[in-house]
N, C-alpha and C positions, 0 to 999 in steps of 0.2 A: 322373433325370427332371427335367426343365425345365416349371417355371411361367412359361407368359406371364401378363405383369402389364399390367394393363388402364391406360391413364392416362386421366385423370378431368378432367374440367370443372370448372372451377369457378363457383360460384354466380352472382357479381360478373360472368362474361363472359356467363353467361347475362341477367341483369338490363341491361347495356351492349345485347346485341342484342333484348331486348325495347324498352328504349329507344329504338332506331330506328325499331323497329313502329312505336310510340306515334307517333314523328315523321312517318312516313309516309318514312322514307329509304328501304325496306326491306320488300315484301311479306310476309306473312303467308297462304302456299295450301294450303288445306286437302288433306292426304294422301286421306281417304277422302272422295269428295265428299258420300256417303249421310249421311256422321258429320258434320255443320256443326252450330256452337256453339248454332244454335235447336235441331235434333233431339237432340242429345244434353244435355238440360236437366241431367241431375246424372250428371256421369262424365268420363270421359277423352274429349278430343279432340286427334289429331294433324296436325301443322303441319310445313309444310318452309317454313324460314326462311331465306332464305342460304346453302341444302344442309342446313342444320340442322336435323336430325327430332327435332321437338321436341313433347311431350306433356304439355296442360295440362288440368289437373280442373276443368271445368267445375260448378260448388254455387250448382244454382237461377242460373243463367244470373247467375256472379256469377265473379270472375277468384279462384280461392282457391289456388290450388299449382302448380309446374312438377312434373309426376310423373319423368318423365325426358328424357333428350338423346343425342343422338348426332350429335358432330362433323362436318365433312367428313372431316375426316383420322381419322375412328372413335374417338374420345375418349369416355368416357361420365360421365354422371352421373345421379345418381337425388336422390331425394327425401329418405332416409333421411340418404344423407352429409351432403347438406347442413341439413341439420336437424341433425345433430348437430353440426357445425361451424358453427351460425349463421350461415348465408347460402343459406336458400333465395330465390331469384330473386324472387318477387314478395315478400317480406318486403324485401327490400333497393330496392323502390320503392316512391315517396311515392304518397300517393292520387290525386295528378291525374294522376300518371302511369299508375297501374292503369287508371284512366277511359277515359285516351286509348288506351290498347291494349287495353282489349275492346271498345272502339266497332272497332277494324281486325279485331280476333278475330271479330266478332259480322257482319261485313260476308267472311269470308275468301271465296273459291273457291276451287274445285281448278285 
């Protein structure tokens, strides 16, 4: 019996493509357009970033965790791994940078 092995994201790439959010290089569109970062005040909302389905926890309309990701090329990553390996994505940016990409989170569309 053969296990497929999933290959993983890592933290630091997810934190590089939030950084472009912030910069405005790089959309941020919301997947569910019902789910936008005002209605979902404390919870998960998901984003396609660059193909990148990416799912952030929204705590009281405040940028607190990346919960998970999935690549273009199907890579994943969760919240857990990176937390045990110190590098979850918005721990690995500074505050002005948080700032600057929930002001583009808080503005997304579908």
């Amino acid at each position: 019996m053969t296990q497929k092995i999933k290959l993983q994201v890592r933290g630091q790439e997810i934190a590089d493509l939030l950084r472009q959010v912030g910069r405005g290089e790089v959309a941020a569109r919301l997947v569910a357009p019902s789910c936008s970062w005002q209605q979902v005040y404390a919870g998960n909302v998901e984003f396609d970033i660059n193909g990148y389905r990416v799912v952030i926890f929204n705590d009281c309309d405040e940028l607190d965790y990346v919960d998970s990701v999935v690549t273009p090329d199907n890579r994943v990553g969760d919240f857990e791994e990176w937390y045990a390996q110190g590098e979850e994505p918005i721990s690995l940016l500074t505050k002005v940078e948080q700032v600057a990409i929930a002001s583009k989170l808080r503005a997304a569309t579908a």
